[in-house]
C-alpha positions as CSV (number, residue, x, y, z in Angstrom):
1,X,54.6,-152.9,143.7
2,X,56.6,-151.1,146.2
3,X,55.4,-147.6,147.2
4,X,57.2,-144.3,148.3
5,X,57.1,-140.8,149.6
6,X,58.1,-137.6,148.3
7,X,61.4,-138.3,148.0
8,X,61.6,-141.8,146.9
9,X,61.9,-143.6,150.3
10,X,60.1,-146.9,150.6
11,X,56.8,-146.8,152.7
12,X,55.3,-150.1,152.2
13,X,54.4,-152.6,149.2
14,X,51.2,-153.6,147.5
15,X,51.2,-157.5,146.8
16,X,49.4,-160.3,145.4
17,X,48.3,-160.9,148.9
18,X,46.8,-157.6,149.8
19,X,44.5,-157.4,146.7
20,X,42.8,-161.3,147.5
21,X,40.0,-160.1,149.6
22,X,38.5,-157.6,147.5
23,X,34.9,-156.1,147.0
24,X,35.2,-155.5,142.8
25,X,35.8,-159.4,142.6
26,X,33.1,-160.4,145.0
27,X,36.1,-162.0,146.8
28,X,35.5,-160.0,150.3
29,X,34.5,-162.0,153.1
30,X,32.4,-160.5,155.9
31,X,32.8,-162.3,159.2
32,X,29.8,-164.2,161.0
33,X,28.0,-161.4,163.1
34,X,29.1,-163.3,166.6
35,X,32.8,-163.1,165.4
36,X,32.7,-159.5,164.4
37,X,30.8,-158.7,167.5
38,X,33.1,-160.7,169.6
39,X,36.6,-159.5,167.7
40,X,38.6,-157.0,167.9
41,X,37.3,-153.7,166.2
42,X,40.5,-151.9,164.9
43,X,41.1,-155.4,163.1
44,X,38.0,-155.6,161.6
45,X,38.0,-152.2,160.5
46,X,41.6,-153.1,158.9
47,X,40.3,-156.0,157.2
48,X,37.6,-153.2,155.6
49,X,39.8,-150.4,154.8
50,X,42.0,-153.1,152.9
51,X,39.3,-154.7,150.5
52,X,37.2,-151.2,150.1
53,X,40.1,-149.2,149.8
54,X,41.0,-147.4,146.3
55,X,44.5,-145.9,147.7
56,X,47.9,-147.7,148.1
57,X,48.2,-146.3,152.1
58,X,44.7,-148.5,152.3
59,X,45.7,-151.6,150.7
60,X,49.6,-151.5,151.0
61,X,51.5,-153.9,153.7
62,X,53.8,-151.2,155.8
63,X,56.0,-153.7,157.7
64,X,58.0,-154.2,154.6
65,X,61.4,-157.2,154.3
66,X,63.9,-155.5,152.2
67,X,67.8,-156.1,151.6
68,X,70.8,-154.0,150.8
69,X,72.0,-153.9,147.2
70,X,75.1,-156.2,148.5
71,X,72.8,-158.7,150.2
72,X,74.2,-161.6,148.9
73,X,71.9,-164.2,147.0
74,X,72.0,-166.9,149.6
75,X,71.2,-164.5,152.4
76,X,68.4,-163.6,150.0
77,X,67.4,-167.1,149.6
78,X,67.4,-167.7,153.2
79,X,65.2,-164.8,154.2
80,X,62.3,-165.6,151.6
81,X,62.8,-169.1,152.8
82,X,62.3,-168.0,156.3
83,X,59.4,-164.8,156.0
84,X,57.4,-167.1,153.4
85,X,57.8,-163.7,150.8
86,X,57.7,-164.4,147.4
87,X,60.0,-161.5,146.7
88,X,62.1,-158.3,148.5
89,X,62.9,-154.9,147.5
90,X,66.5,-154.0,147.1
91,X,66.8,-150.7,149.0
92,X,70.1,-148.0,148.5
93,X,69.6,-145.9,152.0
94,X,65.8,-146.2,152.0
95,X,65.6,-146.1,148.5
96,X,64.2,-148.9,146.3
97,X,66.9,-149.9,143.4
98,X,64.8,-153.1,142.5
99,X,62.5,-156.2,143.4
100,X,64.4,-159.6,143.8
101,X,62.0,-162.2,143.5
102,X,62.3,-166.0,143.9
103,X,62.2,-166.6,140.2
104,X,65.2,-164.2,139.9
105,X,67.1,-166.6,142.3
106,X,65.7,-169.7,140.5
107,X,67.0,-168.1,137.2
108,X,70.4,-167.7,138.5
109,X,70.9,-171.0,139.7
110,X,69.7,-172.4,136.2
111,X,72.2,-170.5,134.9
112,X,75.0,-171.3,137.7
113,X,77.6,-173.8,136.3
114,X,78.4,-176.2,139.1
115,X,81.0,-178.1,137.0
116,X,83.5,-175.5,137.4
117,X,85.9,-175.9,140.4
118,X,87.0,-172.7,142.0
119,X,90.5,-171.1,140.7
120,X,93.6,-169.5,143.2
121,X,95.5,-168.9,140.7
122,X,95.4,-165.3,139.3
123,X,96.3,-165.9,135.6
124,X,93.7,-168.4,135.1
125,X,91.2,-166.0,137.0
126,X,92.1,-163.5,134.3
127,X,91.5,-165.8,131.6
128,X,88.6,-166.9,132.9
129,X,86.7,-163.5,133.0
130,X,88.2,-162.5,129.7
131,X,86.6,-165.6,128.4
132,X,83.1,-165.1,130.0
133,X,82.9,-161.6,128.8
134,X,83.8,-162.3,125.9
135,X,81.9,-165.4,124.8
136,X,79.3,-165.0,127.4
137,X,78.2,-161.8,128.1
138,X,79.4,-160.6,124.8
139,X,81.6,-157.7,125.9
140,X,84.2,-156.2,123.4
141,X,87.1,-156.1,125.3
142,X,89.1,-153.0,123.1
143,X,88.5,-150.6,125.7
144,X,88.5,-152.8,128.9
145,X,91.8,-154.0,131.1
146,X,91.3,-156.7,133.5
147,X,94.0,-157.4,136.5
148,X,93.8,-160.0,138.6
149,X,96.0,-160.0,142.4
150,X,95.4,-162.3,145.2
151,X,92.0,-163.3,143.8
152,X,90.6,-159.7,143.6
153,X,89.3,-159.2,139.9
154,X,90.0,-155.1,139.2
155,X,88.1,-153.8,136.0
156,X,89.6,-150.9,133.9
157,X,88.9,-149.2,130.8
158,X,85.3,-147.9,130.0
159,X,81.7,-149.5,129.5
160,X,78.9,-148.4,126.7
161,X,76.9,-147.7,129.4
162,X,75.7,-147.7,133.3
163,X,74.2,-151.4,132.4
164,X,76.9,-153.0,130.7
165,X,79.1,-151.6,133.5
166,X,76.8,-153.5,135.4
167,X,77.3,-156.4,133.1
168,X,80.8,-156.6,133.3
169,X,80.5,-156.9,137.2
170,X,78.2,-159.0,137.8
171,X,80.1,-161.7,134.5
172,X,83.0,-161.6,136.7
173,X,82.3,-161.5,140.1
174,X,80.3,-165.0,139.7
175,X,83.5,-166.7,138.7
176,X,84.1,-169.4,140.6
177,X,87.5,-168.5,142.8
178,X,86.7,-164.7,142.0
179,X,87.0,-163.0,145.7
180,X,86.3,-159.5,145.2
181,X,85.9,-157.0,142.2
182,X,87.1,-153.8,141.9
183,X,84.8,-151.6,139.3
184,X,87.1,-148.6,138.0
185,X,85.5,-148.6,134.8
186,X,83.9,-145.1,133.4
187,X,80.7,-145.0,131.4
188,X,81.3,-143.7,127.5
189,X,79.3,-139.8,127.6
190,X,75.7,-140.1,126.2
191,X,76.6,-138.1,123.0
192,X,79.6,-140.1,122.3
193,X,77.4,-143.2,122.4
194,X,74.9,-141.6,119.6
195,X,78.3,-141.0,118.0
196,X,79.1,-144.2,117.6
197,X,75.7,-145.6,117.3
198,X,75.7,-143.4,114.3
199,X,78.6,-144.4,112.8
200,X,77.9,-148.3,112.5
């Protein structure tokens, strides 16, 4: 769970592994008297403050890992790899948009198709994402226009919403061959949604 200030910016995070030593659960350890005698105080009164503590500043890790929101997913993969994390917040200037975790990146790799060999040809990148959002991802394509130049996918035309615009991003720009994707897609007004909702 990550935790912020005031104004949203990420101050530290509150994991599985700060609530394992805990008094409620009987799970604390105190240290032999000759260690705590012999150790260092301000660590010792650390390793209190974190079990007997009923406040996120008490229990919460400070030194967090985080990643942009364009981090891509092997540089992601990597950095769990290499911290031991089990999972990193996804920051937009020290803001938290989200939490990838390793079963995120485990998901997407079940979901990856490997068969498919990469495309430079532009017309068969078009029909490619035209195919995957409309068989995949389900998009209606009525009010979308996709154009393809030198590999870059640009995306036209208006979404339901800010997460199907999302959708439509994220269907195309895991294409295999697909080198960059232009989003110039608008988001239908909230009422006009209801609108339509209503209508169906």
């Amino acid at each position: 769970m990550p935790v912020v200030d005031a104004k949203e910016r990420l101050i530290g995070i509150v994991s599985e592994g700060d609530l394992v030593r805990r008094v409620e659960t009987q799970t604390d350890r105190a240290p032999p008297w000759w260690l705590a005698a012999l150790g260092d105080p301000d660590e010792r009164a650390t390793d209190y403050i974190k079990s007997h503590g009923h406040l996120d500043k008490d229990v919460m890790t400070e030194a967090v890992v985080t990643v942009e929101e364009d981090t891509s997913v092997a540089e992601i993969a990597n950095l769990l790899e290499a911290r031991r994390i089990k999972r990193v917040p996804v920051l937009r200037q020290s803001n938290v948009l989200g939490i990838v975790s390793r079963a995120n990146l485990l998901h997407g790799l079940a979901s990856a198709d490997p068969t498919s060999p990469p495309s430079d040809d532009d017309r068969e990148l078009r029909a490619a994402v035209l195919n995957r959002l409309r068989n995949e991802a389900g998009v209606g394509l009525a009010s979308l226009n996709v154009t393809v130049a030198d590999r870059v996918v640009h995306l036209w035309g208006t979404a339901l919403s800010e997460a199907q615009k999302d959708e439509i991003r994220v269907a195309t720009e895991s294409i295999p061959g697909v080198s960059a994707v232009e989003d110039h897609l608008s988001v239908l007004p909230s009422l006009y949604r209801q609108w339509l909702a209503n209508k169906r």
